[in-house]
N, C-alpha and C positions, 0 to 999 in steps of 0.2 A: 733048405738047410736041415739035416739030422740035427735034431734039437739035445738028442739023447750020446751025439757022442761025446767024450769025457778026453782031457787032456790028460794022458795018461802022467805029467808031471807034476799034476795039481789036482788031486780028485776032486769032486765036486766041480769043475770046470769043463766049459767044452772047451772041443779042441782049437776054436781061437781063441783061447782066452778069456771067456767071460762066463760068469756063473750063469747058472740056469735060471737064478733069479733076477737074473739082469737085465733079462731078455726084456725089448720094449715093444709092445703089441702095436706094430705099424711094418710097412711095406718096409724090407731092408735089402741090401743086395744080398745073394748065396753066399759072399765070406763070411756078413753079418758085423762088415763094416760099413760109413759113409766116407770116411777119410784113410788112405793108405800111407805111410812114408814107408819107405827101404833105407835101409843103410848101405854106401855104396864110396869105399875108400880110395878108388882109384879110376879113370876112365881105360878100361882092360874088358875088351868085346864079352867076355864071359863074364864078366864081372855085373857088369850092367845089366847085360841079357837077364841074367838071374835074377837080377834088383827089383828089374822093370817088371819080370813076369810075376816075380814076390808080390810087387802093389799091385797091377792088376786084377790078381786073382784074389786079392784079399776083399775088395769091392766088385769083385765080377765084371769090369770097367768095359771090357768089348764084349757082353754079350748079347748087345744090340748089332755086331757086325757079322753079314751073313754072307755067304759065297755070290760076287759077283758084283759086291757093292763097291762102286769110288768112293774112295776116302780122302780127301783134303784135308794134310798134318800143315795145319797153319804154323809155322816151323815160327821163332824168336831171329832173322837173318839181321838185323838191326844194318849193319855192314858189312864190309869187306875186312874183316878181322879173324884170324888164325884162333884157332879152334883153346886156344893157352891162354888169352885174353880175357876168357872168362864171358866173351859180352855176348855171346851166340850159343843156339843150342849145341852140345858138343855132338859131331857126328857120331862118335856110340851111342848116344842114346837114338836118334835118328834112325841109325841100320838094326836096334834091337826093338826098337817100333814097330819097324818097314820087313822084319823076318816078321814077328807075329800077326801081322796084319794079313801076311801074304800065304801064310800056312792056315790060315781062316777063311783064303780063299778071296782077298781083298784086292781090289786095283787101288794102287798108293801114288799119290801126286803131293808133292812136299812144295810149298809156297811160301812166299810172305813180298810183302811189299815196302824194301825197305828203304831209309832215307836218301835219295838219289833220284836219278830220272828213272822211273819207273819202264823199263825196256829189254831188250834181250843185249845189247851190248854191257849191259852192266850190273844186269841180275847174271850174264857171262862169269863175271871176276868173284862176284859176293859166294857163290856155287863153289867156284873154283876153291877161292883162300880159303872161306868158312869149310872147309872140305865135304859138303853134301855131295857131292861125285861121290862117295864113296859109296851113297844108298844106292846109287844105279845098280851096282853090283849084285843087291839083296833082292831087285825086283822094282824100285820104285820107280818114278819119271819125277822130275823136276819141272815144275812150273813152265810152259813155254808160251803161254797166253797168256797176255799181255793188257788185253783189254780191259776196257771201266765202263762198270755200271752206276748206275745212281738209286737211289734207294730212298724215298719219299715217309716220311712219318710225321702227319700233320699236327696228333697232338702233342707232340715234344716242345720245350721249353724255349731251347732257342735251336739246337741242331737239328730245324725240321727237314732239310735234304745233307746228302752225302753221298761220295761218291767211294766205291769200294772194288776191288778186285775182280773182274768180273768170276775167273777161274772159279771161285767158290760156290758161282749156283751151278756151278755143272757138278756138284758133289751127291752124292747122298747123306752123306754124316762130314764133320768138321770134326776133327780134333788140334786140340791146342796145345801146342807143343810148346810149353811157355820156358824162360829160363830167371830164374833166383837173382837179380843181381839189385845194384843201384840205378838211381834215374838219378841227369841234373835236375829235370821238371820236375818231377813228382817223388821223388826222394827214394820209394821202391817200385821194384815193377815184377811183376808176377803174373797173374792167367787172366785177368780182365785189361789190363795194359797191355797183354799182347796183341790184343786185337784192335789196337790204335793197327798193327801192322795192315790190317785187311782195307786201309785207306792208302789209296798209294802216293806211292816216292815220297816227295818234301811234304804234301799237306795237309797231314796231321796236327805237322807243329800247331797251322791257325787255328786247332780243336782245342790243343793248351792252351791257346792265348786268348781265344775271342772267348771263353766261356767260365763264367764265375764257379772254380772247380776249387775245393778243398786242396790246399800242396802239402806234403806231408814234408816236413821240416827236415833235415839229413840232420842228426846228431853224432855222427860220427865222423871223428877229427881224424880218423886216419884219411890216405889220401885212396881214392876211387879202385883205383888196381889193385890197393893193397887189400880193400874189400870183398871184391872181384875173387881176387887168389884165395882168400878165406874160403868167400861161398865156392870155388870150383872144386876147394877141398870136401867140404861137408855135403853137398846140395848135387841131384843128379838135375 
């Protein structure tokens, strides 16, 4: 990062925004952030596209991704829900992923394993409704393996095996394509709760249930959609 160039709005500043005395002597990415948001008012392909490349470049987020490499966008598919519902990643941001990925020279595979029988008859419909078809167009493939690995972690507390998707060790990198919304279970869910997804179909649930997990309380008395519709306003 040129340490020395100046926001020309604000002297004394660099160009993202922070004074030169601010700078903190540790490994940062080239924006010379750790945390990105965009503001992003509408889901309109340009709109997004612009959003999405705004936060990535501001933390240099794919400049681990190099020509050649598979990439596994562990997509939020929860269900077979229209892209207005607010519950699934919306497909703009999806195809404004899956261009960037692919002009980096990336092979893109969009997955998730979500609550249902884990198969191709009915990751069929969740593709269809959630409109992820729409990536194909950009370059990506959609998940068509199907298979379960299991995955062994003896010193863990009580969840010392699990079984998980197998499609993601065929990756090089995992990205997590998480979405903003509410949980019945756990009240929010956002990028470490997406990855309940990479347990397939129904049996996550018995990961909520059989294990003494903090629940984060819903205090909001509006009703779930009407939440939903909020965050689909504010939140990419």
């Amino acid at each position: 990062m040129d340490r020395k160039r100046e926001d020309p709005a604000c002297p004394g500043k660099r160009g993202n925004g922070m004074r030169e005395s601010d700078a903190v002597e540790r490994d940062r990415p080239i924006g010379g952030y750790d945390v990105a948001l965009a503001a992003c008012d509408r889901y309109e392909d340009l709109r997004v596209e612009a959003a999405l490349r705004s936060a990535l470049d501001a933390v240099d987020g794919l400049a681990f991704v190099r020509p050649g490499m598979r990439i596994a966008v562990k997509a939020n598919l929860v269900t077979a829900l229209k892209p207005d519902t607010a519950a699934t990643v919306h497909p703009a941001v999806v195809c404004a992923l899956t261009r960037i990925l692919r002009e980096l020279g990336a092979e893109v595979v969009i997955g998730d394993g979500p609550g249902g029988i884990y198969g191709a008859a009915y990751l069929r419909v969740v593709y269809d409704v959630s409109g992820m078809r729409r990536a194909e167009a950009f370059g990506a493939k959609l998940n068509d393996d199907f298979s379960v690995a299991e995955v062994e972690y003896p010193e863990a507390v009580m969840a010392k095996r699990f079984p998980y998707t197998a499609y993601l060790s065929k990756a090089d990198a995992i990205i997590d394509l998480c979405k903003l919304k509410t949980h019945g279970m756990m009240g929010l869910t956002c990028a470490v709760k997406n990855f309940f997804g990479s347990i397939p179909g129904t049996q996550p649930k018995r990961f909520f249930t059989a294990h003494d997990m903090p629940i984060m309380p819903c205090v909001f008395s509006l009703q779930r959609s009407m939440i939903a519709s909020a965050l689909l306003r504010y939140a990419v």
